[in-house]
Biopython code that builds the backbone (N, CA, C, O; Angstrom):
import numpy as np
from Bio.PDB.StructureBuilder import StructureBuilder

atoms = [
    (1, "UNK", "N", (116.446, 2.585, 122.680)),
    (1, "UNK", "CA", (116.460, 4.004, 122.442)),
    (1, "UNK", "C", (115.787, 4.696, 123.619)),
    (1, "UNK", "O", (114.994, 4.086, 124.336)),
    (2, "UNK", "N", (116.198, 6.333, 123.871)),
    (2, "UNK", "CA", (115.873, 6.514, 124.925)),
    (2, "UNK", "C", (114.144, 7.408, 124.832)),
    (2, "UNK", "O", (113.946, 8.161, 123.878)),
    (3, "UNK", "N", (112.977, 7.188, 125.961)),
    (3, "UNK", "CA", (112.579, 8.132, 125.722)),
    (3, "UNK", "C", (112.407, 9.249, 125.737)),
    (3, "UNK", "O", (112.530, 9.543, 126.925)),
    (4, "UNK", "N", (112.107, 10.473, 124.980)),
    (4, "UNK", "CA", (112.411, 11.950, 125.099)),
    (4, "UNK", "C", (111.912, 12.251, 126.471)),
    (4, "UNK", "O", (112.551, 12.953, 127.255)),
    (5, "UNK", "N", (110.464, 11.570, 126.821)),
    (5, "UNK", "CA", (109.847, 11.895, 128.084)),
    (5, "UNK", "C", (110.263, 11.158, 129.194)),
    (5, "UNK", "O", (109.806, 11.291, 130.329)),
    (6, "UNK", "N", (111.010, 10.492, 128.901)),
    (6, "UNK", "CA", (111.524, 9.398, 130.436)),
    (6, "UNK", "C", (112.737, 9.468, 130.864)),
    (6, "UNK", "O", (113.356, 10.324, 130.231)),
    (7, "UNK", "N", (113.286, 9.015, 131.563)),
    (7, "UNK", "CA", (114.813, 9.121, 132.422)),
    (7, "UNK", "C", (115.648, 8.794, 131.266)),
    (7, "UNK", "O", (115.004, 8.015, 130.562)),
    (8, "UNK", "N", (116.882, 9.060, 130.717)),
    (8, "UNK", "CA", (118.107, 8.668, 129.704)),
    (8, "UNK", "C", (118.219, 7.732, 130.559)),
    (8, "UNK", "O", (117.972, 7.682, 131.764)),
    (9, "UNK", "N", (118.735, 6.767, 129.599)),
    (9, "UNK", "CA", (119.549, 5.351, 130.005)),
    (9, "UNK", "C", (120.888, 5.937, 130.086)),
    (9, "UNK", "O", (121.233, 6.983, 129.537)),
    (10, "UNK", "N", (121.698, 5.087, 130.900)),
    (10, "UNK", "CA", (123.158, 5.933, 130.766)),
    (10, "UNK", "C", (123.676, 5.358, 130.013)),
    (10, "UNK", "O", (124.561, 6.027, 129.479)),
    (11, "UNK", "N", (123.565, 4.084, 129.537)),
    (11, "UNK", "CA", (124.514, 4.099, 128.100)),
    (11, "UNK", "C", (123.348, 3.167, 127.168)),
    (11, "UNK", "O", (122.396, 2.550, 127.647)),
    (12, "UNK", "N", (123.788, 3.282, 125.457)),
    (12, "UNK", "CA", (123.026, 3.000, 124.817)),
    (12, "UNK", "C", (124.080, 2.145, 123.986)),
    (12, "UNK", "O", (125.138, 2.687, 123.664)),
    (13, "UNK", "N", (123.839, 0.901, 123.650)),
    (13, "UNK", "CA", (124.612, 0.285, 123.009)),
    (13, "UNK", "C", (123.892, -0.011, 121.297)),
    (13, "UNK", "O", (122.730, -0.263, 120.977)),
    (14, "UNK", "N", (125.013, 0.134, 120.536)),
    (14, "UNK", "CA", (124.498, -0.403, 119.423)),
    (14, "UNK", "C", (124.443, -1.704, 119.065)),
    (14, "UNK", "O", (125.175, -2.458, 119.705)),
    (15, "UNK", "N", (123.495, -2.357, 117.866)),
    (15, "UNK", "CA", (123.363, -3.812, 117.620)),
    (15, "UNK", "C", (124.748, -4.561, 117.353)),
    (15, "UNK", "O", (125.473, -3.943, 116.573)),
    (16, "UNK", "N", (125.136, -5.465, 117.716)),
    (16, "UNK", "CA", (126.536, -6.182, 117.185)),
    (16, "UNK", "C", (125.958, -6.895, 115.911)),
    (16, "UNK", "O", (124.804, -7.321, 115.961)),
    (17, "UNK", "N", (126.690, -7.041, 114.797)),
    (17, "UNK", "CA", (126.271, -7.641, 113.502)),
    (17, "UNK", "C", (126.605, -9.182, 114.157)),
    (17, "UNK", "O", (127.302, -9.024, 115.159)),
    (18, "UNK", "N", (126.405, -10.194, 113.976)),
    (18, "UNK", "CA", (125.947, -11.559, 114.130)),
    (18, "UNK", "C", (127.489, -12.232, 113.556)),
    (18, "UNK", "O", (128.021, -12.989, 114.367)),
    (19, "UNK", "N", (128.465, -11.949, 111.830)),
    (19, "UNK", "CA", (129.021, -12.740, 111.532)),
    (19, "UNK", "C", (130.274, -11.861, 111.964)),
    (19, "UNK", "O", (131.417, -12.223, 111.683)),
    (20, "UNK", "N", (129.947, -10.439, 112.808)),
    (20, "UNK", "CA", (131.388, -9.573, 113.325)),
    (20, "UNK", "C", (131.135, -10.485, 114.667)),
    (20, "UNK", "O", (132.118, -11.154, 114.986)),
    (21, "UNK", "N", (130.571, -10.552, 115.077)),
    (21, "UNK", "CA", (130.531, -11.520, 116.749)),
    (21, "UNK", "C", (131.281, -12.845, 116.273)),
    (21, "UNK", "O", (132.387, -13.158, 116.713)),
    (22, "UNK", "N", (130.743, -13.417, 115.556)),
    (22, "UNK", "CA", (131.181, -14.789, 115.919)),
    (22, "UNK", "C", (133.204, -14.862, 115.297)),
    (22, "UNK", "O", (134.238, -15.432, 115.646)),
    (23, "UNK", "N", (132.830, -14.062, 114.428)),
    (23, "UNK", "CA", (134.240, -14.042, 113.591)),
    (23, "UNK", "C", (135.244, -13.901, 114.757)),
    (23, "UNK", "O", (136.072, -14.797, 114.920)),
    (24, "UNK", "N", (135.220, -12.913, 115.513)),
    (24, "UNK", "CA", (136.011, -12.319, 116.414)),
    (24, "UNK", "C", (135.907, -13.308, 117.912)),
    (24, "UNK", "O", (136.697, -13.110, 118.835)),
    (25, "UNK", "N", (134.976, -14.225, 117.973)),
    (25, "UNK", "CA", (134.811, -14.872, 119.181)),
    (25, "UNK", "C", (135.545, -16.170, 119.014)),
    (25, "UNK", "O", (135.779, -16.903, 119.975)),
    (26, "UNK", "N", (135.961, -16.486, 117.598)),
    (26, "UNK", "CA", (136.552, -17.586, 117.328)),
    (26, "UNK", "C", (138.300, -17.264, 116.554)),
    (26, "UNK", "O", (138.957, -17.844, 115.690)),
    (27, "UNK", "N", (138.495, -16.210, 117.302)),
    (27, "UNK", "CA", (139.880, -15.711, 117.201)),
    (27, "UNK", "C", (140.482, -16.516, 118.386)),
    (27, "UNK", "O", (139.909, -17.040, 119.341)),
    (28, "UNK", "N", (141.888, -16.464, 118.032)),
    (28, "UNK", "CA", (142.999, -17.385, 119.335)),
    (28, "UNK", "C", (142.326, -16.061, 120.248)),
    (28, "UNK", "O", (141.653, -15.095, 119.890)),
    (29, "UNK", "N", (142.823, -16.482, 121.540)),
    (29, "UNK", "CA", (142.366, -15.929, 123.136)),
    (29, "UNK", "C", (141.141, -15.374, 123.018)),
    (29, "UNK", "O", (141.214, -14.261, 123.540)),
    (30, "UNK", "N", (140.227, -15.539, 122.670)),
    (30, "UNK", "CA", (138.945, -14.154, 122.715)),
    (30, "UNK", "C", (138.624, -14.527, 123.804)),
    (30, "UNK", "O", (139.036, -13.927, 124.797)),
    (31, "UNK", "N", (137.756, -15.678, 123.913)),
    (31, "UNK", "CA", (136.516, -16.380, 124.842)),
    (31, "UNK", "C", (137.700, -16.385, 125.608)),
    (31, "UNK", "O", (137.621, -15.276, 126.137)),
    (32, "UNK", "N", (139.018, -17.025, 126.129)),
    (32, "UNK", "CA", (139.885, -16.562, 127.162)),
    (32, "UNK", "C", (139.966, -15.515, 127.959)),
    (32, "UNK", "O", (140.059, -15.429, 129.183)),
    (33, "UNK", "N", (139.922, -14.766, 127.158)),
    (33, "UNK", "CA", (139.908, -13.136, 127.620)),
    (33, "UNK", "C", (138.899, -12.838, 128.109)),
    (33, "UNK", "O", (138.991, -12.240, 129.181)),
    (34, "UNK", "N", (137.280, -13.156, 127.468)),
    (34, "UNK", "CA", (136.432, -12.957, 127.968)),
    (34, "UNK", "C", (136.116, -13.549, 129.404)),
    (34, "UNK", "O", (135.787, -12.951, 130.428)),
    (35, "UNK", "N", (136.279, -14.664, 129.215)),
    (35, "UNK", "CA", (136.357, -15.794, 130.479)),
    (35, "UNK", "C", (136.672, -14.700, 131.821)),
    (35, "UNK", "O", (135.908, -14.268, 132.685)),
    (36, "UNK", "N", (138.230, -14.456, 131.564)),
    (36, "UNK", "CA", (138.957, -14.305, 132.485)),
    (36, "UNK", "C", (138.473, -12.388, 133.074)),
    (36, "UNK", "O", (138.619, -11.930, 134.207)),
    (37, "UNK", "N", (137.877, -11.628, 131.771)),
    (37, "UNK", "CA", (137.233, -10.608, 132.670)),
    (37, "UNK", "C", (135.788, -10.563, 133.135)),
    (37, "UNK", "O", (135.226, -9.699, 133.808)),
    (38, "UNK", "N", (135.301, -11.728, 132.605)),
    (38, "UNK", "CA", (133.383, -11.876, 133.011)),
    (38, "UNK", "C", (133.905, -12.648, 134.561)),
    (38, "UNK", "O", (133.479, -12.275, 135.654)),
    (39, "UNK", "N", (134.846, -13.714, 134.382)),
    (39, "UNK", "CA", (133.971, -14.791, 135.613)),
    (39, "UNK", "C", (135.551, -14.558, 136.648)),
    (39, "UNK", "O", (135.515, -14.724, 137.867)),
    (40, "UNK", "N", (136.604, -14.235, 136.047)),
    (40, "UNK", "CA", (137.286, -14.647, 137.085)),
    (40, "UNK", "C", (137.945, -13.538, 137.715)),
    (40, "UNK", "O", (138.668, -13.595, 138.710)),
    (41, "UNK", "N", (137.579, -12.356, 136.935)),
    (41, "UNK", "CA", (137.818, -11.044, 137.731)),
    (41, "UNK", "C", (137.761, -10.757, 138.736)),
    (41, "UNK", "O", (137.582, -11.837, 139.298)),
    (42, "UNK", "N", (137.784, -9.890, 139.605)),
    (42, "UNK", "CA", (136.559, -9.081, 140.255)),
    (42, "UNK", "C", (136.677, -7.734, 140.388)),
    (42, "UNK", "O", (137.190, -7.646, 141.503)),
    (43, "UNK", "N", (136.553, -6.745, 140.025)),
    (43, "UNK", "CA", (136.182, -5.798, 139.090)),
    (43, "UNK", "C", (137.115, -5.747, 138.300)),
    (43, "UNK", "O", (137.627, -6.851, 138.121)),
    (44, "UNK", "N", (137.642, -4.788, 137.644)),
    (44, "UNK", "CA", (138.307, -3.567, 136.461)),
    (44, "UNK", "C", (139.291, -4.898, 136.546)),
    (44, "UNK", "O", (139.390, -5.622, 137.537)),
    (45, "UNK", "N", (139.985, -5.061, 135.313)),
    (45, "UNK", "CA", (141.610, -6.102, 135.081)),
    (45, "UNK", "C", (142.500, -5.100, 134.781)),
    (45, "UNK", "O", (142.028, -4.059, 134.325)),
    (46, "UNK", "N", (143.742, -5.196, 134.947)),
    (46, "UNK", "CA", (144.750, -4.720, 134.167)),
    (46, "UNK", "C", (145.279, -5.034, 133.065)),
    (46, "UNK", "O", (144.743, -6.103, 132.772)),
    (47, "UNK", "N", (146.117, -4.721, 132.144)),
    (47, "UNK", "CA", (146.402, -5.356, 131.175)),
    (47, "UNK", "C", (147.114, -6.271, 131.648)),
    (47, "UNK", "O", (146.834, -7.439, 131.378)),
    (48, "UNK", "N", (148.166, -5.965, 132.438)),
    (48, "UNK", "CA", (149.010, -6.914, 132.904)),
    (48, "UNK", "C", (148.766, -8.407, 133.613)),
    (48, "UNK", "O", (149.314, -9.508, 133.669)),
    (49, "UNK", "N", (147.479, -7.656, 134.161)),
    (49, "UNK", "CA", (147.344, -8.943, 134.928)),
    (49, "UNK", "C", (146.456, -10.219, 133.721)),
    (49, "UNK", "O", (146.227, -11.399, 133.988)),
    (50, "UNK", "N", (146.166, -9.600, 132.623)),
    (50, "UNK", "CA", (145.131, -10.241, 131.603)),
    (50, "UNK", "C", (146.281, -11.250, 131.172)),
    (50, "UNK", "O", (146.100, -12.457, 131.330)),
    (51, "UNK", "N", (147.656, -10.684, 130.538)),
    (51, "UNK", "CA", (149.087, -11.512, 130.153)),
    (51, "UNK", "C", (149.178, -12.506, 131.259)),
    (51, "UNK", "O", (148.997, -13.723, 131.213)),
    (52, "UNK", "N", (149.430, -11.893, 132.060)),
    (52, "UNK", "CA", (150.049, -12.837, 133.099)),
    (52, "UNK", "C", (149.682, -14.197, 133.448)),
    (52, "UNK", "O", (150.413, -15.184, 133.540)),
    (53, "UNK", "N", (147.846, -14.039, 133.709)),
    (53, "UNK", "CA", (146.879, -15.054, 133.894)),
    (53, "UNK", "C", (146.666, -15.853, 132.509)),
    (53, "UNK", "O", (146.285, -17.024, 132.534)),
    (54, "UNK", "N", (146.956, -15.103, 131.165)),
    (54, "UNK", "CA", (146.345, -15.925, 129.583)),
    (54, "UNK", "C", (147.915, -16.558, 129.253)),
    (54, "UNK", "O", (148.148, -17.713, 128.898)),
    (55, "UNK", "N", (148.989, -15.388, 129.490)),
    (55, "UNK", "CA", (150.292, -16.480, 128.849)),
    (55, "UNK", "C", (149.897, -15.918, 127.468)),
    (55, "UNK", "O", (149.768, -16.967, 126.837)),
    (56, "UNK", "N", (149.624, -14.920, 126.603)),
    (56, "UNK", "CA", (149.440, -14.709, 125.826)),
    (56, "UNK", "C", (150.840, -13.462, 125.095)),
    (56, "UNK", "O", (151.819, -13.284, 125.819)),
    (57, "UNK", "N", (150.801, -12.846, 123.957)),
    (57, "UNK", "CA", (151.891, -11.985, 123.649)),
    (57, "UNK", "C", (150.706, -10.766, 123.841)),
    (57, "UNK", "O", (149.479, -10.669, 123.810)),
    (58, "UNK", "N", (152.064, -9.792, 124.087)),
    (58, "UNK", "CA", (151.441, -8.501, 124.067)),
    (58, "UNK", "C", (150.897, -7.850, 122.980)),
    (58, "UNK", "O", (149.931, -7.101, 123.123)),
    (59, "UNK", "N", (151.483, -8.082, 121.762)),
    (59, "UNK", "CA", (150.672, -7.888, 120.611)),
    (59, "UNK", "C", (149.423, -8.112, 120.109)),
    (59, "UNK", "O", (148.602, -7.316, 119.653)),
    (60, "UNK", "N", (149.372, -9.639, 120.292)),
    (60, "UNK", "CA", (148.134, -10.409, 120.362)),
    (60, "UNK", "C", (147.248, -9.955, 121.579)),
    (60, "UNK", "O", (146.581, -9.019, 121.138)),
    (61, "UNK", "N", (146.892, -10.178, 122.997)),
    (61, "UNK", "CA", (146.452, -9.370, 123.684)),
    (61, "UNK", "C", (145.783, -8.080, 123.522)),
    (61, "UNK", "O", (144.601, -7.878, 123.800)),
    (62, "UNK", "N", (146.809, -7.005, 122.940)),
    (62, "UNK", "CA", (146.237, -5.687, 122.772)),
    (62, "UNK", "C", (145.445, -5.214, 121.523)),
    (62, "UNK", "O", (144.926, -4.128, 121.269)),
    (63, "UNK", "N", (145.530, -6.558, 120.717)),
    (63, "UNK", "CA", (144.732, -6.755, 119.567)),
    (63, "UNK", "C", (143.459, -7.119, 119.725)),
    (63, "UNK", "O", (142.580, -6.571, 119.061)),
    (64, "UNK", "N", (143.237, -7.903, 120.451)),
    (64, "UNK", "CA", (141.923, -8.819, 121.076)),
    (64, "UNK", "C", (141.181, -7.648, 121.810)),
    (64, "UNK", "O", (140.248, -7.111, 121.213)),
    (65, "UNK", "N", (141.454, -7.310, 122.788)),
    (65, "UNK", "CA", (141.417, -6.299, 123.414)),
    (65, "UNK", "C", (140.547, -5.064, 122.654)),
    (65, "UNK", "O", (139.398, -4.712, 122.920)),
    (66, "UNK", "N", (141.578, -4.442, 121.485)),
    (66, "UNK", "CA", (141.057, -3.693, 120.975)),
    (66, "UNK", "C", (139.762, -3.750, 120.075)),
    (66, "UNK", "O", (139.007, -2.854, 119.699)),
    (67, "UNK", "N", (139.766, -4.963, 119.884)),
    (67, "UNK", "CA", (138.665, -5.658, 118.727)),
    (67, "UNK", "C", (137.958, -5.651, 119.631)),
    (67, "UNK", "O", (136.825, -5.600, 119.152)),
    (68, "UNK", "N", (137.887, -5.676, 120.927)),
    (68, "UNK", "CA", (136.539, -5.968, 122.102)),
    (68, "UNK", "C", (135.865, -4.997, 122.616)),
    (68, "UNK", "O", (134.723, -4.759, 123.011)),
    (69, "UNK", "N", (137.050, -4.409, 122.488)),
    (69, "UNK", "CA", (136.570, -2.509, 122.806)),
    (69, "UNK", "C", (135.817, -2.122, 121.584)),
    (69, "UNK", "O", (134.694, -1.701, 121.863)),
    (70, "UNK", "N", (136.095, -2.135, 120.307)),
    (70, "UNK", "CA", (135.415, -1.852, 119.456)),
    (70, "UNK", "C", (133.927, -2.419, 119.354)),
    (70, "UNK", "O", (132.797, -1.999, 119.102)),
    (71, "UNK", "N", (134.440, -3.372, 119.624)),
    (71, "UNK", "CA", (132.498, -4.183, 119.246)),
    (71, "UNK", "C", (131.574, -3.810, 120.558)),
    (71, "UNK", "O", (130.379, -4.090, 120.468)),
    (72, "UNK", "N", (132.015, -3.241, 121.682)),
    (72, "UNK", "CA", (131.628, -2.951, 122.591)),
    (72, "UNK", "C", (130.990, -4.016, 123.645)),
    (72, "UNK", "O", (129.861, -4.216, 124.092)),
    (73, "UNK", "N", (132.106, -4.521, 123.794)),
    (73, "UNK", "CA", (131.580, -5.588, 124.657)),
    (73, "UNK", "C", (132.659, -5.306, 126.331)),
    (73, "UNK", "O", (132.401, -5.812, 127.423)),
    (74, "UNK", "N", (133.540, -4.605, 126.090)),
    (74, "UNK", "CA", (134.590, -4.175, 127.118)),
    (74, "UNK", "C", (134.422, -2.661, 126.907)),
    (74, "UNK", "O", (134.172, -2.015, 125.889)),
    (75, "UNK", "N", (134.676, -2.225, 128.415)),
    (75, "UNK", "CA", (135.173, -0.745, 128.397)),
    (75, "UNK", "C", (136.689, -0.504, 128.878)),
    (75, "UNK", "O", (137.236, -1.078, 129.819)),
    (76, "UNK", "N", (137.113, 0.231, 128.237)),
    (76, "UNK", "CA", (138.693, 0.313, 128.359)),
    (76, "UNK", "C", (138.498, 1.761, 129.130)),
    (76, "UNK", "O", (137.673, 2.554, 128.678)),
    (77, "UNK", "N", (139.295, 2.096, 130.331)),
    (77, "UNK", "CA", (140.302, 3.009, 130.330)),
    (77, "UNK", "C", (141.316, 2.986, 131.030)),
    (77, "UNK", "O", (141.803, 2.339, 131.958)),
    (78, "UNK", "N", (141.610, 4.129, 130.162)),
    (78, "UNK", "CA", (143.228, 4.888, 130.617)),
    (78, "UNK", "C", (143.615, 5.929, 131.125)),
    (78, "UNK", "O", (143.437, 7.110, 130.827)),
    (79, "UNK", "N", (144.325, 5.280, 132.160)),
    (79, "UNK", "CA", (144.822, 6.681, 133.535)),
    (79, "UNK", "C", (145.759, 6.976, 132.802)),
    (79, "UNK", "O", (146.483, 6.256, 132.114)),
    (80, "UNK", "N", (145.727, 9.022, 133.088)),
    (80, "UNK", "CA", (147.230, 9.463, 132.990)),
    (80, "UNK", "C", (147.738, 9.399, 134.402)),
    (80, "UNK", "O", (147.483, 9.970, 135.462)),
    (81, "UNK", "N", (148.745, 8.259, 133.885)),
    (81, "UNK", "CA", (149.670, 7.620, 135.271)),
    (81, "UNK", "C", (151.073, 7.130, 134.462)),
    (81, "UNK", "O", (151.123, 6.647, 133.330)),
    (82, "UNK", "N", (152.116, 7.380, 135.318)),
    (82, "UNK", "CA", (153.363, 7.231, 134.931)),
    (82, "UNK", "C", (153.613, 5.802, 136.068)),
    (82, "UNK", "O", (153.397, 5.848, 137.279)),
    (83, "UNK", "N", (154.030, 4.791, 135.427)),
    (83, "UNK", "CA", (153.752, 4.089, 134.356)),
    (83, "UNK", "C", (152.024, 4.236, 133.866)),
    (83, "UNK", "O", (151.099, 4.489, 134.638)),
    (84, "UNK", "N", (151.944, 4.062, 132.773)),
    (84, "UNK", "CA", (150.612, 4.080, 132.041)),
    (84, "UNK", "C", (149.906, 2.914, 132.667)),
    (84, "UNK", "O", (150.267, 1.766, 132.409)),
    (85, "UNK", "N", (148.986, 3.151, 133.422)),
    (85, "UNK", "CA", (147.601, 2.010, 133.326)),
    (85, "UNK", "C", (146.263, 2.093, 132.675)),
    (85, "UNK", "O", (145.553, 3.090, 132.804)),
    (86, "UNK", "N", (145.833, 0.796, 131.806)),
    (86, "UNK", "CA", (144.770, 0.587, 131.559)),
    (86, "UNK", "C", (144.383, -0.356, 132.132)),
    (86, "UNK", "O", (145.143, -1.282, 132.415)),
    (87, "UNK", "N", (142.816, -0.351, 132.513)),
    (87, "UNK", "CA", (141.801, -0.655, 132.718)),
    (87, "UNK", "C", (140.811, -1.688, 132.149)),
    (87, "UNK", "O", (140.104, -0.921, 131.494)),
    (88, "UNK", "N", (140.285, -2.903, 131.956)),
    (88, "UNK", "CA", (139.037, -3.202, 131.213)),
    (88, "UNK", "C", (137.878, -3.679, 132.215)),
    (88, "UNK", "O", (138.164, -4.062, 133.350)),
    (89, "UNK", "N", (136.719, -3.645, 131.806)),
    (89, "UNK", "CA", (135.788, -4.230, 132.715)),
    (89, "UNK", "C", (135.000, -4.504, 131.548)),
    (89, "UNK", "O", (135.326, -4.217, 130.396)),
    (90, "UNK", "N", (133.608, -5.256, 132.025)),
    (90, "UNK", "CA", (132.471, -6.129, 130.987)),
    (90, "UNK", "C", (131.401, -4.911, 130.706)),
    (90, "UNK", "O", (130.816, -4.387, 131.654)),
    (91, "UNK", "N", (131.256, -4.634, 129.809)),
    (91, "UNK", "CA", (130.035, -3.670, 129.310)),
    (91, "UNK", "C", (128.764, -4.560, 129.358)),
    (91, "UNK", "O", (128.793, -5.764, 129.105)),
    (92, "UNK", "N", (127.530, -3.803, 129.739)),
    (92, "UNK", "CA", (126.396, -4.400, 130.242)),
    (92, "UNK", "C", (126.223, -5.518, 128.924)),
    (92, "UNK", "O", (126.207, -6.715, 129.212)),
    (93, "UNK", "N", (126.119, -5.175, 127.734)),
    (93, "UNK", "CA", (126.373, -6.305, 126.763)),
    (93, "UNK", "C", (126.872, -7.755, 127.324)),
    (93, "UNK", "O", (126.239, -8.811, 127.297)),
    (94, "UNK", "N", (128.017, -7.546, 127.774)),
    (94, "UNK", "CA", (128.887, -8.690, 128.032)),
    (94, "UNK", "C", (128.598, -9.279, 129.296)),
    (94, "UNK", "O", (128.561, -10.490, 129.516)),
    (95, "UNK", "N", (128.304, -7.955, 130.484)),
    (95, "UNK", "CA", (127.807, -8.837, 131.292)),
    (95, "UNK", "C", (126.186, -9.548, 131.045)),
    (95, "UNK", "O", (125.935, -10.575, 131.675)),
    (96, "UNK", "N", (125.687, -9.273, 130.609)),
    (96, "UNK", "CA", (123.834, -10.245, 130.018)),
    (96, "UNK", "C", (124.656, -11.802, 129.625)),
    (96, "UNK", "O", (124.011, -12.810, 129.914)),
    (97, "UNK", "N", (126.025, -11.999, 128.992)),
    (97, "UNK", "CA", (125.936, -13.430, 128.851)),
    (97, "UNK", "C", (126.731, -13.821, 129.991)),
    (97, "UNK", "O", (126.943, -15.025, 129.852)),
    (98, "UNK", "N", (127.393, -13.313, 131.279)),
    (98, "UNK", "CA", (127.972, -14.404, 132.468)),
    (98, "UNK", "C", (126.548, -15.386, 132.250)),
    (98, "UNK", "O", (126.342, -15.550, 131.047)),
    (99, "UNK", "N", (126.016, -15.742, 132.706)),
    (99, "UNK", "CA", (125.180, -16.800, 132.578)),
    (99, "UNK", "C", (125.654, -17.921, 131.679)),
    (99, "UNK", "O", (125.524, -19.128, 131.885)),
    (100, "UNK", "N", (126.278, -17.267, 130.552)),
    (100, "UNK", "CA", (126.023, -18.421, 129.795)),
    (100, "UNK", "C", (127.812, -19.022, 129.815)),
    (100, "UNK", "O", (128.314, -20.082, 129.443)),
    (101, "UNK", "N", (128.315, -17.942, 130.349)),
    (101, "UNK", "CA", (130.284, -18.499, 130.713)),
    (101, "UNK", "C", (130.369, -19.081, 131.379)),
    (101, "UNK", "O", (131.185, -20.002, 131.374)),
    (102, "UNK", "N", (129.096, -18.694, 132.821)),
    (102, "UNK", "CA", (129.238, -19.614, 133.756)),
    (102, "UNK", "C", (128.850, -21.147, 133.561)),
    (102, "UNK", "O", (129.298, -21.921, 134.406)),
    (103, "UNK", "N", (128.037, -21.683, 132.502)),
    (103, "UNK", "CA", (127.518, -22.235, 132.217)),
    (103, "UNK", "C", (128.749, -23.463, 131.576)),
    (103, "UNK", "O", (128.744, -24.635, 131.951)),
    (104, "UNK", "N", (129.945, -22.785, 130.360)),
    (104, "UNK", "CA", (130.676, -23.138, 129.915)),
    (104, "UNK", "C", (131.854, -23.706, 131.056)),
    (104, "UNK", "O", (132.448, -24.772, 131.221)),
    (105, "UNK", "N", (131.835, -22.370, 131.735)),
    (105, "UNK", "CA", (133.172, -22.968, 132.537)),
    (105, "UNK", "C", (132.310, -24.340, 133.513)),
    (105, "UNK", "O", (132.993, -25.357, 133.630)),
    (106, "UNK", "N", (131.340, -24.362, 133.966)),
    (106, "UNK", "CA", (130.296, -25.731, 134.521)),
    (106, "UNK", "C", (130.696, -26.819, 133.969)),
    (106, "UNK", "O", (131.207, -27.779, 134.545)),
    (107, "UNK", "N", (130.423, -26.673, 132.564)),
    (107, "UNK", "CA", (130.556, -27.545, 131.442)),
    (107, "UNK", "C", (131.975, -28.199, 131.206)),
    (107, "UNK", "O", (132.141, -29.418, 131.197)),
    (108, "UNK", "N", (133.250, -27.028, 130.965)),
    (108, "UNK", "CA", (134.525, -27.460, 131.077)),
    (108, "UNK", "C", (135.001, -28.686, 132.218)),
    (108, "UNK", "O", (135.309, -29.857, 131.994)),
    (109, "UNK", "N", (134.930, -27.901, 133.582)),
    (109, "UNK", "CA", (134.537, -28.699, 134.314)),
    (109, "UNK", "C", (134.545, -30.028, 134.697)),
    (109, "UNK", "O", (135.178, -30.624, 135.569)),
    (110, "UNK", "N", (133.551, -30.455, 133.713)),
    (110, "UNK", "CA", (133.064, -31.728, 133.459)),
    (110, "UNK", "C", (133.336, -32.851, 133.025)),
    (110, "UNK", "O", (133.392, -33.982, 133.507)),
    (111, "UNK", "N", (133.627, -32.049, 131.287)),
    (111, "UNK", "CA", (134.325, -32.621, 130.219)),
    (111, "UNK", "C", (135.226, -32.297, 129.920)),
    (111, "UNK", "O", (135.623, -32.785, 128.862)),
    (112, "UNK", "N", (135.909, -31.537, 130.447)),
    (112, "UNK", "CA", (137.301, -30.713, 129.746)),
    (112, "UNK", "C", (138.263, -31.359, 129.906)),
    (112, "UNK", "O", (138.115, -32.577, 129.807)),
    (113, "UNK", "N", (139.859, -30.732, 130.266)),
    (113, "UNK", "CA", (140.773, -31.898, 130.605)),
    (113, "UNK", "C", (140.829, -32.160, 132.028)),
    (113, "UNK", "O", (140.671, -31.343, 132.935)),
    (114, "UNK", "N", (141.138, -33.742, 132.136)),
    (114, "UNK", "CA", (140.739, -34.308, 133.882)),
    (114, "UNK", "C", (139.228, -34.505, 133.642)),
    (114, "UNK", "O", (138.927, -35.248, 134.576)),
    (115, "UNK", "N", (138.428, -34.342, 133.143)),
    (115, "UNK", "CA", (137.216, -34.655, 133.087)),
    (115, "UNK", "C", (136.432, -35.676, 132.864)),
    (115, "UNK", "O", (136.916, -36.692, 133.363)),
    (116, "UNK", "N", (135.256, -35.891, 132.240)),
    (116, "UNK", "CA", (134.762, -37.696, 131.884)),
    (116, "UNK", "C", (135.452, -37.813, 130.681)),
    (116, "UNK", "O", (135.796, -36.996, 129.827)),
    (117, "UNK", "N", (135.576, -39.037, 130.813)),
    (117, "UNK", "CA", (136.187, -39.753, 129.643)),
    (117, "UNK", "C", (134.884, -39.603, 127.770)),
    (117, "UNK", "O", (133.711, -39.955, 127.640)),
    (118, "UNK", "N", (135.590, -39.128, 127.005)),
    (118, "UNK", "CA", (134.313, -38.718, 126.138)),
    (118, "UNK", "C", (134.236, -40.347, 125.572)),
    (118, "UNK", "O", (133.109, -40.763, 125.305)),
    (119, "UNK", "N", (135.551, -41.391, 125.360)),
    (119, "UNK", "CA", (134.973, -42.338, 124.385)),
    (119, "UNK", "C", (134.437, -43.322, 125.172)),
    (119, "UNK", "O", (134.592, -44.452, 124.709)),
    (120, "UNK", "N", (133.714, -43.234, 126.467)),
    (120, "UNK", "CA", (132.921, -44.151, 127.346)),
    (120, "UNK", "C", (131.829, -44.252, 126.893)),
    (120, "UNK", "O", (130.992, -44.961, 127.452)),
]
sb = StructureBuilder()
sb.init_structure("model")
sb.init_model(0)
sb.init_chain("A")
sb.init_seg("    ")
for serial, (resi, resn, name, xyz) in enumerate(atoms, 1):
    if name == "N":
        sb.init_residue(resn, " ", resi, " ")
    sb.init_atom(name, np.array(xyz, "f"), 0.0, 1.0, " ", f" {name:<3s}", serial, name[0])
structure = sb.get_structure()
């Protein structure tokens, strides 16, 4: 919260509820999506380019998407531009865990597919 006597923060995020996070993080593409605008971005994504790189449907996509925007973990916008472009990038929320994507994709890496053998 901000103080009355001190500089405004420029944005103020509200608490995420704990079983709306996880519910939504264990949807098909989430952590994909996330992945692909925390670590493999580099700045703002397009929508298009989010399909292109996930192989995902547009339905699904703009669903995820919207659920991400809502919980506030992405900021969306939209140019008035003919064709229409949107925008997403990581809200300070989202960026506080790269650390821990980077950590995963480390991890993938490792063990994922091509990786160590797990029944050694």
């Amino acid at each position: 919260m901000s103080d009355p006597n001190g500089p405004p923060t420029a944005v103020e995020y509200e608490s995420v509820a704990e079983p709306e996070l996880f519910s939504l993080l264990g949807k098909a593409h989430t952590m994909a999506i996330l992945h692909e605008v925390l670590i493999e971005a580099d700045g703002p994504v397009r929508f298009g380019e989010l399909q292109a790189a996930l192989d995902v449907s547009p339905n699904t996509l703009s669903r995820r998407l919207g659920e991400l925007d809502d919980l506030g973990l992405l900021d969306r916008t939209q140019y008035d531009e003919i064709p229409p472009r949107v925008e997403y990038e990581p809200t300070a929320p989202l960026a506080d865990l790269e650390p821990t994507f980077r950590e995963l994709d480390r991890w993938m890496r490792q063990y994922g597919d091509g990786g160590t053998d797990w029944t050694a």
